[in-house]
C-alpha positions as CSV (number, residue, x, y, z in Angstrom):
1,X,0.0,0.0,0.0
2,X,1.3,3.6,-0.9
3,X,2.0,6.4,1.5
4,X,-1.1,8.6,0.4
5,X,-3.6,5.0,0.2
6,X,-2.8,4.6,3.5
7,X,-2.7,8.5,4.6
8,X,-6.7,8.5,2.9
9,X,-7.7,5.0,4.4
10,X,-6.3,6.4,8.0
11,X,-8.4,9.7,7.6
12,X,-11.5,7.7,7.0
13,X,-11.4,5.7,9.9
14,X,-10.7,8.6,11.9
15,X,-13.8,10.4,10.7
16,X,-16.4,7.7,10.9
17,X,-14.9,6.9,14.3
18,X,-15.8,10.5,15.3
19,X,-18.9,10.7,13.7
20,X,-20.7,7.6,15.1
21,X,-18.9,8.2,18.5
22,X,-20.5,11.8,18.6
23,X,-23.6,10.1,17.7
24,X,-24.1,7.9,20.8
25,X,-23.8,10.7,23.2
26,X,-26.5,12.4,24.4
27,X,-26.6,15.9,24.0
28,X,-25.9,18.2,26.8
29,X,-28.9,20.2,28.4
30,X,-28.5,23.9,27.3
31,X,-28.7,26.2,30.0
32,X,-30.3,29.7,29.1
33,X,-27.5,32.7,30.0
34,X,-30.3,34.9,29.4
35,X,-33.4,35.1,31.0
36,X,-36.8,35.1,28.6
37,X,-37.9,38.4,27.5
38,X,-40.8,39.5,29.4
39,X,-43.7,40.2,26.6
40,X,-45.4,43.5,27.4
41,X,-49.2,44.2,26.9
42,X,-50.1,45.2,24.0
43,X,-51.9,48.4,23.9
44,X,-55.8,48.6,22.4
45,X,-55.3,49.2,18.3
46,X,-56.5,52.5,17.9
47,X,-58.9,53.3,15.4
48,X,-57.6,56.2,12.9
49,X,-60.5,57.5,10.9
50,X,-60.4,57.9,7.6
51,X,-61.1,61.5,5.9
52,X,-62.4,62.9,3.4
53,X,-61.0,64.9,0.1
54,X,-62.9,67.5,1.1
55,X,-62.1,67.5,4.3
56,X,-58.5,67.5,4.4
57,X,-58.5,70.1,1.5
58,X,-60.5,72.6,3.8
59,X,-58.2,71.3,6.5
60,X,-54.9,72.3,4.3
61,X,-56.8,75.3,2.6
62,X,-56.8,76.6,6.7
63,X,-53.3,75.8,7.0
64,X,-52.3,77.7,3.8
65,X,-54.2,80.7,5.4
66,X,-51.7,81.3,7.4
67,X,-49.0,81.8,5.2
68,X,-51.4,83.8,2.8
69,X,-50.0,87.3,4.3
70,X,-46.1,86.0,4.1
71,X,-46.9,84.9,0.6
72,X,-48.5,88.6,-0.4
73,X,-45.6,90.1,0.9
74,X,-43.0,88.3,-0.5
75,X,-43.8,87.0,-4.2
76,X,-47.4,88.8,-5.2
77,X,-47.0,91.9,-3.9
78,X,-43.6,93.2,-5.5
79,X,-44.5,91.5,-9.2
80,X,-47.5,93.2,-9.1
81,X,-45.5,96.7,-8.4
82,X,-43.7,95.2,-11.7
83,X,-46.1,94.5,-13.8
84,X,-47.8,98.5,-13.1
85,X,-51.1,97.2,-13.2
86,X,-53.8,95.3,-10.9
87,X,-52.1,91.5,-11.4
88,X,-54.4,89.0,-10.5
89,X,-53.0,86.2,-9.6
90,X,-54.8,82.4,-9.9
91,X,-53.0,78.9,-8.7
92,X,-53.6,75.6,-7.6
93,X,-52.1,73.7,-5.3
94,X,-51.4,70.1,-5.5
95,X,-50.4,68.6,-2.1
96,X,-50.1,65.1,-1.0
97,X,-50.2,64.3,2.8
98,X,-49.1,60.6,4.0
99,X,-51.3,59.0,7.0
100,X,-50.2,61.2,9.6
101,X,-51.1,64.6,8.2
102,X,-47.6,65.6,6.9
103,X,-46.9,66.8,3.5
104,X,-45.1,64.5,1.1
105,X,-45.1,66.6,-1.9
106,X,-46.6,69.9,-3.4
107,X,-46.8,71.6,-6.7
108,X,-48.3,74.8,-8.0
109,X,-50.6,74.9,-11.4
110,X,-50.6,78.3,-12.6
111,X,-53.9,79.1,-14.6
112,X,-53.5,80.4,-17.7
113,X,-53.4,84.1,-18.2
114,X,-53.1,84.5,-15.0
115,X,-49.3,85.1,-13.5
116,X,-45.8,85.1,-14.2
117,X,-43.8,82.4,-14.3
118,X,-41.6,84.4,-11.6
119,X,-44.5,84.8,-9.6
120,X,-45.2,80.9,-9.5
121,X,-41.8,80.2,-8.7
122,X,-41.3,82.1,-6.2
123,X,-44.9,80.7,-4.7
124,X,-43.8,77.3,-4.8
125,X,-40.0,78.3,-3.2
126,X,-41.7,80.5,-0.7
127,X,-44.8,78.1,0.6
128,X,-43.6,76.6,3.8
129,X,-44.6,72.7,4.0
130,X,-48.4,72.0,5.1
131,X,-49.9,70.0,7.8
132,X,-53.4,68.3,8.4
133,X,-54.4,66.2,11.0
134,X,-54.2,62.7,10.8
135,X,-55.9,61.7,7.5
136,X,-55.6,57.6,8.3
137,X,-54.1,57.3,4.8
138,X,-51.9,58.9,1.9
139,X,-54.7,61.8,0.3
140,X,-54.1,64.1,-2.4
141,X,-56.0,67.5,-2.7
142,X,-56.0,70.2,-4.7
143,X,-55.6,74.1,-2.8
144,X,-56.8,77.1,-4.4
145,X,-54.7,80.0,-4.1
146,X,-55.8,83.6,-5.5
147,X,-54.4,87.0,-5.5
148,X,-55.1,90.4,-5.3
């Protein structure tokens, strides 16, 4: 027999050796280091309502109210010294709100006729992100936002 025949018949004795000698023992009892998480109560599910278009657009229409004056001041009110004459100014704004009432994204539609495209930039750059309350899911709504 040959030096390596005898080297791989030696290594398979070895290994079934060890295998069916591991086998006949009976494993050892694990003992826990750490104690069982304690499961808390779970609160009562609370019931989110659901609202309305309508709703959350008066809701966000309330909200933009208060930046109404800000807005004036900063974008209408200095194109409309520009432009010489009585500007009126008509948009719409497009804002989506996620479950919880926060904004998730916003555009303005500028109605034709209407504005300058300076004036609806600076509208979109200038109006501050919106809040509602809780809607209970993602709602899109549509804002109406007029000058003089």
């Amino acid at each position: 027999m040959s030096v390596p025949t005898a080297i791989l018949l030696a290594s398979g004795l070895i290994a079934a050796g060890i295998f069916f000698g591991l086998r006949s023992q009976a494993p050892a009892p694990v003992m826990p280091t750490v104690a069982p998480p304690v499961v808390a109560a779970t609160p009562e599910p609370v019931a989110l309502l659901v609202s309305t278009p309508e709703l959350v657009a008066q809701q966000a229409s309330e909200a933009l109210s208060y930046q109404r004056t800000r807005l004036r001041d900063l974008c209408y009110r200095p194109a409309a010294l520009a432009a010489g004459s009585g500007l009126s100014a008509i948009w719409t704004l497009n804002v989506t709100f996620d479950a919880l009432g926060d904004q998730l994204a916003r555009g303005v539609v500028e109605h034709r006729g209407t504005s300058t495209p300076d004036l609806t930039m600076c509208i979109g750059k200038e109006t501050q992100p919106l809040s509602v309350p809780p809607p209970g899911r993602t709602i899109m709504v549509e804002i109406p936002l007029r000058f003089p």
